[in-house]
LUMDRENKOL-210672 format. One line per 5 residues: number of its first residue (from 1); their letters; for each residue z, x, y of N, C-alpha, C. Coordinates in Angstrom, 2 decimals. Each point is the difference from the previous one (the first is absolute). Example, Ala and Ser with C-alpha at 12.3 -4.5 7.8 and 13.67 -1.06 7.14 Angstrom:
! residues 2
1) AS) 7.80,13.19,-5.69,0.00,-0.89,1.19,0.00,0.90,1.20 ~ -0.72,-0.35,1.05,0.06,0.82,1.19,0.73,-0.77,1.09;
//
This chain:
! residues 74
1) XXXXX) 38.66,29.19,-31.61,0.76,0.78,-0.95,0.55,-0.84,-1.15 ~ 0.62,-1.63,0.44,0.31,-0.27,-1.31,-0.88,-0.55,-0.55 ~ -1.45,-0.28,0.24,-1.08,0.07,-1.46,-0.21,1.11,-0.47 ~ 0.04,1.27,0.15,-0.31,0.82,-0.51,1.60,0.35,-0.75 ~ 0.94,0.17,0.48,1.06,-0.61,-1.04,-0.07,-0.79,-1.38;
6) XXXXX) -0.52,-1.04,0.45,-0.18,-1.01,-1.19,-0.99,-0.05,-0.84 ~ -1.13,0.93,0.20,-0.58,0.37,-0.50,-0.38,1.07,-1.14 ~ 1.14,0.91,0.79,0.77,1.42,-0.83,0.99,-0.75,-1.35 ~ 0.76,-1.46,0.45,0.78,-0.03,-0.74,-0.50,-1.10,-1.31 ~ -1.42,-0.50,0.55,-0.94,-0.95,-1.35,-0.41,1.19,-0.68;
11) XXXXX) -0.42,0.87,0.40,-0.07,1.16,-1.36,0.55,0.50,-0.80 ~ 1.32,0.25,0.46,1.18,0.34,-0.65,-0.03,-0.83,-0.88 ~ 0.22,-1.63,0.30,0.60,-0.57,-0.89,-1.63,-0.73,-1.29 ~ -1.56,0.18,0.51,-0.99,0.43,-0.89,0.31,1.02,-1.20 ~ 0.37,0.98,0.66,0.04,1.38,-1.04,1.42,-0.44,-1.04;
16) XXXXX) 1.05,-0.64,0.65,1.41,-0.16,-0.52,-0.15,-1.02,-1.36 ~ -1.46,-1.33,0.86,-0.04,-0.61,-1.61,-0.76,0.38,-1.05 ~ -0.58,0.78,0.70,-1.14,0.67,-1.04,0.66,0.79,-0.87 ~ 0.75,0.60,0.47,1.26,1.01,-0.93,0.42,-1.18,-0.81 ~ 0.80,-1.04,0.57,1.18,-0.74,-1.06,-1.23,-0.90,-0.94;
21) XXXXX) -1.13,0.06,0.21,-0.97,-0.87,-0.78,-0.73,0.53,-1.30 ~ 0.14,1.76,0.56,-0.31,1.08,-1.35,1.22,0.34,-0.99 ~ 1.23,-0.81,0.98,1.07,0.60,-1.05,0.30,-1.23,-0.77 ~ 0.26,-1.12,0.60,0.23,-1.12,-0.76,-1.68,-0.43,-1.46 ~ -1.01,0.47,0.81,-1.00,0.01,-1.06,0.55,1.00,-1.00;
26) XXXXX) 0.29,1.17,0.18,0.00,1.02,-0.86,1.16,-0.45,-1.04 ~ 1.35,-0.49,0.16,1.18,-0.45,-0.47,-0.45,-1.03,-1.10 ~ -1.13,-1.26,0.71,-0.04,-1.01,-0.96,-0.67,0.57,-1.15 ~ -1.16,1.37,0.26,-0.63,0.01,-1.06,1.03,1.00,-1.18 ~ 0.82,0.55,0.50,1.38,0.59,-0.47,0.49,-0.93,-1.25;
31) XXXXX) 0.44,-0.95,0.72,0.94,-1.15,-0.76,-1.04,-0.75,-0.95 ~ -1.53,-0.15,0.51,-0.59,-0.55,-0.97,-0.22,1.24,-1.18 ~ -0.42,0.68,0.16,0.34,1.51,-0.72,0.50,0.01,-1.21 ~ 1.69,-0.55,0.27,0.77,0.23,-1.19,1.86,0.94,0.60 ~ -0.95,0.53,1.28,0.83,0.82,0.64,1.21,-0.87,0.67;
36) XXXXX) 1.46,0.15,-0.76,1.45,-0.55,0.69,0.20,0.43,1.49 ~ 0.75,-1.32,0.03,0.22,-0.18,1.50,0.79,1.06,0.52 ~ -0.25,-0.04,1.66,0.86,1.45,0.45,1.58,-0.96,0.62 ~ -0.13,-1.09,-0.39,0.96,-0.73,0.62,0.27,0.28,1.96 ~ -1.24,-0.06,0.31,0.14,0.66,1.28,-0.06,-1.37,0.90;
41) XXXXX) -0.34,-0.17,1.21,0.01,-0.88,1.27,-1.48,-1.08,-0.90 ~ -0.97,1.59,0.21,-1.26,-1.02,-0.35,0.00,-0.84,-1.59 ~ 0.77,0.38,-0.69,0.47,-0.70,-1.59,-0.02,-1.30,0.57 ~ 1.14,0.15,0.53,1.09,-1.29,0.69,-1.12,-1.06,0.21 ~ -0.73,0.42,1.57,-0.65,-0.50,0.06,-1.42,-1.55,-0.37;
46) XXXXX) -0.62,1.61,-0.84,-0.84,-0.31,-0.97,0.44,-1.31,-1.19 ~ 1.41,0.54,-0.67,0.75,-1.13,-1.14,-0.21,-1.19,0.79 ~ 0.36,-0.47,1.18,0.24,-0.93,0.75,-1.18,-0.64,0.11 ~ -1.00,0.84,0.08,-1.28,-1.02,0.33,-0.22,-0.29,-1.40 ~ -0.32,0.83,-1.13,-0.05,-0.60,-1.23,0.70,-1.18,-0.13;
51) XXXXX) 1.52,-0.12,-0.44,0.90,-0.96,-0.09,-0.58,-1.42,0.15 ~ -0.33,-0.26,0.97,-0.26,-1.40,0.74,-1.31,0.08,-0.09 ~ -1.19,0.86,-0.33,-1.10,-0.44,0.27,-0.93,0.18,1.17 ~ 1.08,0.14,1.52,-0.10,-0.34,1.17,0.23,1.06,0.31 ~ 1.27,-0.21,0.30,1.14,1.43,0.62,-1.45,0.47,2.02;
56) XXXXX) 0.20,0.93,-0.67,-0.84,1.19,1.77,-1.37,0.03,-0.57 ~ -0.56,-0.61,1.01,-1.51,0.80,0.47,0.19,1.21,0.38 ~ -1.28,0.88,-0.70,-0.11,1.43,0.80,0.05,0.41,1.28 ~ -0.01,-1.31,1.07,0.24,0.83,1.46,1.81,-0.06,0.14 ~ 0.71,-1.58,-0.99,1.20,0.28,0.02,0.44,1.14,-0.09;
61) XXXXX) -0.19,0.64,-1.39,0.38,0.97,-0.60,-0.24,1.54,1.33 ~ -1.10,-0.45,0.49,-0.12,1.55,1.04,0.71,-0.18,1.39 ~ 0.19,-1.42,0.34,1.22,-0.14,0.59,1.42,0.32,0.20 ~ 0.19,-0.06,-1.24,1.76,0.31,-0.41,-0.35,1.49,-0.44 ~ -1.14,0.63,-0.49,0.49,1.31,0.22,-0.24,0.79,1.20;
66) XXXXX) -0.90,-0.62,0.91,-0.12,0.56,1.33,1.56,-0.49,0.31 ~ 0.49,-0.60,0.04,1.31,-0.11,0.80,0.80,1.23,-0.35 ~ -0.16,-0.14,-1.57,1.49,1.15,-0.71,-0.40,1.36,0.34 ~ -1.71,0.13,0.06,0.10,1.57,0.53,0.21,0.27,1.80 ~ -0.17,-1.44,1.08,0.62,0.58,0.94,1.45,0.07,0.48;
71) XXXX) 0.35,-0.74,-0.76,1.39,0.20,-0.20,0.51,1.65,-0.47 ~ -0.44,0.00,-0.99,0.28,1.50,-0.34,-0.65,1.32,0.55 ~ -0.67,-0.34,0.78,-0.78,0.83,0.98,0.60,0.12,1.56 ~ 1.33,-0.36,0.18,0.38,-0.19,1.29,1.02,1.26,-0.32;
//
């Protein structure tokens, strides 16, 4: 039972980055756009990795929002 558990729950979190990977794609091409910031979490973010050059890799980035949405999902 708990592989099939853990198995249920690598999909979840497949489908979860695939979501935050169409949205953070979709945002950058936003901002490259012309389109102002929403001053939102992913702004924040995003500024941060600009800034330095460095800042989050994209699995960072789907990290910290997998956290904030199970957090807010409880």
């Amino acid at each position: 039972m708990a592989v099939e558990a853990g198995r249920r729950q690598e999909k979840v979190f497949v489908r979860l980055y695939v979501a935050f990977d169409d949205h953070i794609e979709r945002h950058m091409r936003e901002c490259a756009g012309g389109k102002p910031p929403k001053n939102n979490f992913l702004d924040v973010l995003l500024d941060y990795r600009a800034e330095d050059g460095q800042g989050f890799y994209r699995q960072m980035l789907w990290s910290l929002l997998a956290i904030c949405w199970s957090a807010l999902s409880l």
